[in-house]
N, C-alpha and C positions, 0 to 999 in steps of 0.2 A: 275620754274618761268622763264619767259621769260628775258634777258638782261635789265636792266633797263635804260634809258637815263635822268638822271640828271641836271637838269635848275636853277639856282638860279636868282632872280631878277636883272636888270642891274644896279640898283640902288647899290647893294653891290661890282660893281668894283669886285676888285681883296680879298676883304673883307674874313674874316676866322668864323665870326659869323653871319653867313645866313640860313635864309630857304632856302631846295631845293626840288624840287616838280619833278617827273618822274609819265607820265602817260601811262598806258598798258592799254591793250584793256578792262579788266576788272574789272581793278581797280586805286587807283590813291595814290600814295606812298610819304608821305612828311619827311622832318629830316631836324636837323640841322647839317650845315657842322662843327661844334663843337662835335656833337657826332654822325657820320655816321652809326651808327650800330642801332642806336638806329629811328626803322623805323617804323610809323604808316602807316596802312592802310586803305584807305576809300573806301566808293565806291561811283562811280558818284555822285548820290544821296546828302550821305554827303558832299561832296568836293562841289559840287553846294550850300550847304546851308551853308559849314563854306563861302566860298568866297561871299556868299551874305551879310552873319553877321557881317565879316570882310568890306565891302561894306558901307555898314548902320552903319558904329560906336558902334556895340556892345560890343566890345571887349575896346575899350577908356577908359583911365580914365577921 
């Protein structure tokens, strides 16, 4: 696996409970900085449709 580079939103400041999103050439890797090990993998595809769903209010209560 290629080096991962790590981004969380600037909204979370210096914050310790964030998403954080690294994307490689083949895939697109998110975690929370509460539990770094703990890492999903998507690929474009989905990472295009959670960030569209997340987009549209699907996710709201």
């Amino acid at each position: 696996m290629e080096e991962l580079v790590w981004q969380k939103p600037s909204a979370c400041g210096d914050g310790n409970n964030c998403p954080e999103v690294a994307v490689a050439s083949d895939a697109v890797y998110v975690r929370s900085s509460l539990l770094p090990d703990a890492i999903a993998q998507l690929t474009p595809t989905e990472w295009r449709d959670l960030v569209a769903a997340i987009r549209n209010g699907e996710f709201d209560t």
